[in-house]
N, C-alpha and C positions, 0 to 999 in steps of 0.2 A: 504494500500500500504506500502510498502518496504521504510525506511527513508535511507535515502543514508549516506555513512559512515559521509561524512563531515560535513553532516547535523546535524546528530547524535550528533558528536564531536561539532558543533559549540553551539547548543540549551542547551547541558548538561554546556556546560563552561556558557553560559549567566544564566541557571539557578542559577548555583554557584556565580556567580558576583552578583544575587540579593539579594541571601543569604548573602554574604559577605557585600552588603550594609547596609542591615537589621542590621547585628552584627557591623559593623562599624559607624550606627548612618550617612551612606553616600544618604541624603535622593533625592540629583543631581540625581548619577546615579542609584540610584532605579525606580523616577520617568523617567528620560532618557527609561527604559525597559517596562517600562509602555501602554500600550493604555491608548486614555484618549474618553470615561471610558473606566473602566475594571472591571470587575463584580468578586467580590469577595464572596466564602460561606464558612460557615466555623460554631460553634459551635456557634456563638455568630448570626445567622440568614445568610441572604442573602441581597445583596445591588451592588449598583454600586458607585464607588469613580471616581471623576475627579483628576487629578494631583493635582491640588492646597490643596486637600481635602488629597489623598496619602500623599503629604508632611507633611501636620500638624499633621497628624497622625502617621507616626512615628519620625517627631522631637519630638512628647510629648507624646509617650509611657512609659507607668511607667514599663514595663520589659526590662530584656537586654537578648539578644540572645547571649549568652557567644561561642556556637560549634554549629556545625550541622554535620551530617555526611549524606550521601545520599548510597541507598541500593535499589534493583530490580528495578531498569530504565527499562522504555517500553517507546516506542513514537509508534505513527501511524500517520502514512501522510496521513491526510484527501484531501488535495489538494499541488498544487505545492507550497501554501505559505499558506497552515495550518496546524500546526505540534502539536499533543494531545500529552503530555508529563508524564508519572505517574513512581512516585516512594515514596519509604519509607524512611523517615525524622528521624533521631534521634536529637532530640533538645536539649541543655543544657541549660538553662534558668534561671535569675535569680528575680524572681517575688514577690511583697512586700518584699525584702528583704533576701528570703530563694533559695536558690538551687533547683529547680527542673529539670528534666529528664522526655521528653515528646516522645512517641515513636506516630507517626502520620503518615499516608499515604498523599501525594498530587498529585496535578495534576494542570496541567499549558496548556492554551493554548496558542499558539505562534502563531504569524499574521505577512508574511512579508507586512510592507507596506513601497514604495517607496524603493525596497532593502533592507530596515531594518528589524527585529527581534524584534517585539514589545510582551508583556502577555496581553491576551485579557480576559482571564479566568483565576482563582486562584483557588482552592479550598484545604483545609486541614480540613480532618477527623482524630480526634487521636482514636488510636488504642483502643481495647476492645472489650467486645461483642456487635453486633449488633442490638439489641433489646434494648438496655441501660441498661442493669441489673448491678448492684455493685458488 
């Protein structure tokens, strides 16, 4: 289905606020955006995090999210209060110490619950070939 413009506008600006808490070290309103859990995949396996669990992980992350920028946004409205979110991430990061530059795809599921805008699903694949070749 068709996500309605306000919808659109309102999911892309919360994805941004969580990015922006991530780079702000703002672990309140990260987990505020939260489902508790919320099922996260990503390189390092697959898992689900409760808030409590969210928090401590990134107040004691040893990288910093210095930029991000976001690029081809897609949603699809699974239901009236399921919204599948995908786009491509350019990450600025600074990890042990050095500079890196991470180009990755994500995707977010958004749950309204109780009128709220909560991520039920996380996922970030960085970019490359598919098979895992070097």
């Amino acid at each position: 289905m068709q996500v309605e413009d306000t919808t659109k506008r309102e999911l892309l600006k919360l994805e941004k606020q969580y990015w922006n808490a991530i780079k702000d070290r703002d672990s309140s309103t990260a987990t505020s955006l939260t489902d508790d859990p919320c099922v996260l995949v990503g390189a390092q396996g697959v898992g689900e995090v409760d808030k409590a669990t969210l928090w401590k992980m990134l107040d004691g992350a040893k990288h910093e999210l210095k930029d991000f920028a976001f690029g081809d946004v897609h949603m699809l409205e699974v239901s009236n209060d399921v919204v599948a979110v995908a786009y491509k991430i350019h990450e600025d990061l600074v990890v042990d110490g050095k500079r890196v530059e991470l180009e990755a795809f994500d995707s977010s599921v958004w749950v309204r619950r109780d009128g709220k805008w909560v991520c039920a699903v996380h996922t970030e694949s960085p970019a490359g070939d598919r098979f895992g070749r070097h």
